[in-house]
C-alpha distance (Angstrom), angle and dihedral (degrees) to the residues before:
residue distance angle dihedral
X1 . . .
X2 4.01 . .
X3 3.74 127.3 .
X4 3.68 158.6 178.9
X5 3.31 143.3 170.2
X6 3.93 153.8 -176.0
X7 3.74 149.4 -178.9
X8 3.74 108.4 -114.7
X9 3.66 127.2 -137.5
X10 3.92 88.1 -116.5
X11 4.35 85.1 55.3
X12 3.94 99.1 -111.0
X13 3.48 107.2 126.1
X14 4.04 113.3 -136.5
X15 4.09 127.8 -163.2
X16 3.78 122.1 164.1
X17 3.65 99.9 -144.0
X18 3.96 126.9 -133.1
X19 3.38 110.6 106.1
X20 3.45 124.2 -39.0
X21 3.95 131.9 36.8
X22 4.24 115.0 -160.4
X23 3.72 120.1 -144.0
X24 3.70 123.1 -69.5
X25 3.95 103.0 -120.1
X26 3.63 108.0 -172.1
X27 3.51 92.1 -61.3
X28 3.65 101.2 -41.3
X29 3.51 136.9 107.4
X30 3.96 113.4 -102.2
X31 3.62 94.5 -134.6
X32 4.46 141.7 -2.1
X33 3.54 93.9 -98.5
X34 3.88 95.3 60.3
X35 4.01 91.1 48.2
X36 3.46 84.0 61.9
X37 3.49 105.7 49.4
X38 3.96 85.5 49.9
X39 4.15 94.5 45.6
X40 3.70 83.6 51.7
X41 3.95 100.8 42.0
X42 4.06 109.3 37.6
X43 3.74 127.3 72.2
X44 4.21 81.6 31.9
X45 3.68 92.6 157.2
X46 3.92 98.9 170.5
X47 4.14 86.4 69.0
X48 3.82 103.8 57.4
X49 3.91 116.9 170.7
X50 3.98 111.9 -108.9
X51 3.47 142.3 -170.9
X52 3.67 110.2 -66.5
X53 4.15 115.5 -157.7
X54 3.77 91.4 -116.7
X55 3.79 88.6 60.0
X56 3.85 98.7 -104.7
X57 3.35 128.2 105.7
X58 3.93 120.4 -84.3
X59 3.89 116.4 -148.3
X60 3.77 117.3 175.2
X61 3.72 127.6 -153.4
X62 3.87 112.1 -49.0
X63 3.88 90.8 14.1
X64 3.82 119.2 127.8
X65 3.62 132.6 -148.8
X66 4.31 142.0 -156.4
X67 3.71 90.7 -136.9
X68 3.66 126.3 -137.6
X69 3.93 119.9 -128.3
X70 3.74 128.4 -138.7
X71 3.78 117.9 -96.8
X72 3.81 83.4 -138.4
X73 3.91 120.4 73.5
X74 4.21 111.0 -163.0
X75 3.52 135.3 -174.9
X76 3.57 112.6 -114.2
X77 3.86 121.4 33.0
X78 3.88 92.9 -125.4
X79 3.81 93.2 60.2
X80 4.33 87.9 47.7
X81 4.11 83.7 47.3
X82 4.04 88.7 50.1
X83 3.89 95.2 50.2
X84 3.92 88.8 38.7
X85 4.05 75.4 68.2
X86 3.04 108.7 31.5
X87 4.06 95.7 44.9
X88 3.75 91.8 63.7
X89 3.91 105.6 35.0
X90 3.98 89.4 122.7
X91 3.90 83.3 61.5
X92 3.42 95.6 41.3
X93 3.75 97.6 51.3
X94 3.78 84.9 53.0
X95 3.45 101.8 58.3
X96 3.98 127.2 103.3
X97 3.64 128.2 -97.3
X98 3.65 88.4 -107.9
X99 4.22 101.1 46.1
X100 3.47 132.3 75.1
X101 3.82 147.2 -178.4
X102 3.85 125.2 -104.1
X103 3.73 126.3 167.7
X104 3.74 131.9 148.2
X105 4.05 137.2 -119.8
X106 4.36 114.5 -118.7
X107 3.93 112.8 -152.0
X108 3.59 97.8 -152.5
X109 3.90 94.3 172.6
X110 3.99 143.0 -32.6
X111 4.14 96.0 -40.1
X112 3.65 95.3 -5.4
X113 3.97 108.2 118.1
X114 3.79 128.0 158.3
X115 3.66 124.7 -179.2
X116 4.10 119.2 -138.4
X117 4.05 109.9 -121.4
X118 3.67 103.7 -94.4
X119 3.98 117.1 -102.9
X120 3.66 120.0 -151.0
X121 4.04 116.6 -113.9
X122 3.82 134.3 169.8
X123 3.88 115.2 -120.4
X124 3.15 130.5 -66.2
X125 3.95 99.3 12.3
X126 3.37 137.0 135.9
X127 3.50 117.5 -124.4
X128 3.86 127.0 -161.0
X129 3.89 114.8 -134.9
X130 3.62 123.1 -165.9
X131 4.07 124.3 177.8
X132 4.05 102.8 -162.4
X133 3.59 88.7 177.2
X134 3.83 101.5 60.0
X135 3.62 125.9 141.1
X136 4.08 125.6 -141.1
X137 3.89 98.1 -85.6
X138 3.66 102.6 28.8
X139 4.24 110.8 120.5
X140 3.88 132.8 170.0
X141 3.48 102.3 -88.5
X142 4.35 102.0 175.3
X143 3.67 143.4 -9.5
X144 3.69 124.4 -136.1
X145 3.82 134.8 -169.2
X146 4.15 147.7 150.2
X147 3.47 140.3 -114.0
X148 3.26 121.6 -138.5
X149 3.79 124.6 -142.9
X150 3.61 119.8 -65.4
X151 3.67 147.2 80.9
X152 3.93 105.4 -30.3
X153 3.59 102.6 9.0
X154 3.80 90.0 128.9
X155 3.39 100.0 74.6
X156 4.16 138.1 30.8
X157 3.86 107.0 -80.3
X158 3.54 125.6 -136.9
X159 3.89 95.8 -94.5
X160 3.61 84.7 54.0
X161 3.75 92.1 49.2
X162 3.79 100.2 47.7
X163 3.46 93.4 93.0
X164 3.96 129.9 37.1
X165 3.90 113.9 172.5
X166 4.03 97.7 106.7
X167 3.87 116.1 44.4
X168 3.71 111.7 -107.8
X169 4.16 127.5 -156.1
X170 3.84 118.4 -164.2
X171 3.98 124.8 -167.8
X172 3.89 112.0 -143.0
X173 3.82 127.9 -147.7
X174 3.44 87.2 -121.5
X175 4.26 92.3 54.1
X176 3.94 96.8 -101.1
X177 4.00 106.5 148.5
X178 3.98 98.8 -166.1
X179 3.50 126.0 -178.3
X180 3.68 124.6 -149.5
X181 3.86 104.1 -163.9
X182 4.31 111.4 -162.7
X183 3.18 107.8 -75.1
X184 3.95 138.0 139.3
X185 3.88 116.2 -32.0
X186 4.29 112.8 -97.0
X187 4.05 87.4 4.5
X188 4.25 125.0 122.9
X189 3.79 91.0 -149.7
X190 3.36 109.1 140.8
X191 3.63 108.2 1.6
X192 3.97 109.5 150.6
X193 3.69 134.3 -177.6
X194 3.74 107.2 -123.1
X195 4.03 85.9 -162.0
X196 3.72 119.8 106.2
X197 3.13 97.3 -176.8
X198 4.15 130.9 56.2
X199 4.18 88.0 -99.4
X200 3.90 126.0 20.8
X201 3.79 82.8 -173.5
X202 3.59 150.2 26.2
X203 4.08 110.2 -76.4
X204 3.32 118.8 -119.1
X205 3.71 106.3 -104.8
X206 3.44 110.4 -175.5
């Protein structure tokens, strides 16, 4: 999962999800390579977001999406990660072997965090975020997604790995809730299961 992200001179707050999201700089991109990845990824019309069975949105790879925020505004961004997961199990356990669910963590202030309502998206996409509604001060603080079952799904893959400049959390079908704090780009420094017990969640059963 790459990513990048700015504050637009209109005040929405952009960040093409897939791994990595740069610094928001006053509404400016921190560096050439993440204007491109923006010119290329926003206004993508031929992706839309649809209806997803579950009742979320679906967004395939390349799509873009006007998030939703939470209702709920928390204190830390860990504890608006964990009820970003633990809020939508039901849709979670429904998904298909080859789906998953990404969203992203809003700082709006010192201990004001509010996580977007999680969109459905096969693996290894990247998905186009876009917060219409921001306010002056609000960045991209996280990301946050889950694995499906299969071989690897308890612990951050490469793609996931390949960039580290925005923390990342990832639910496992298995209950893991790891947290991948920035750190250096394709490296498993620091990663941490925020679990105390053997399951934060329900497994996927299925």
């Amino acid at each position: 999962m790459a990513s990048t992200n700015s504050l637009t001179t209109n005040g929405a707050i952009n960040a093409a999800i897939g791994g990595t999201i740069s610094e928001i700089t006053s509404g400016d991109f921190a560096n050439g390579a993440a204007m491109a990845a923006m010119q290329a990824g926003f206004g993508d019309v031929d992706n839309p977001a649809r209806d997803h069975e579950s009742g979320l949105k679906y967004v395939p790879d390349g799509g873009r999406i006007e998030v939703v925020l939470s209702e709920k505004t928390f204190k830390t961004e860990v504890a608006a990660a964990r009820s970003a997961f633990t809020d939508f199990e039901k849709e979670y356990q429904a998904l298909a072997d080859i789906e998953e669910l990404r969203g992203v963590i809003i700082r709006l202030g010192a201990g004001q965090f509010k996580y977007s309502i999680p969109v459905v998206a096969p693996l290894i996409a990247e998905i186009n975020f876009s917060v219409p509604q921001s306010q002056l001060g609000w960045s991209f603080s996280a990301d946050f997604h889950t694995h499906p079952r299969g071989r690897g799904a308890e612990r951050y893959s490469k793609t996931d790995l390949d960039d580290r400049s925005i923390n990342k959390y990832l639910r496992t079908p298995k209950g893991k809730f790891l947290f991948a704090p920035v750190g250096q780009s394709g490296s498993r420094a620091g990663i941490t299961n925020l679990c105390r017990s053997s399951s934060c969640f329900d497994r996927v059963s299925k």
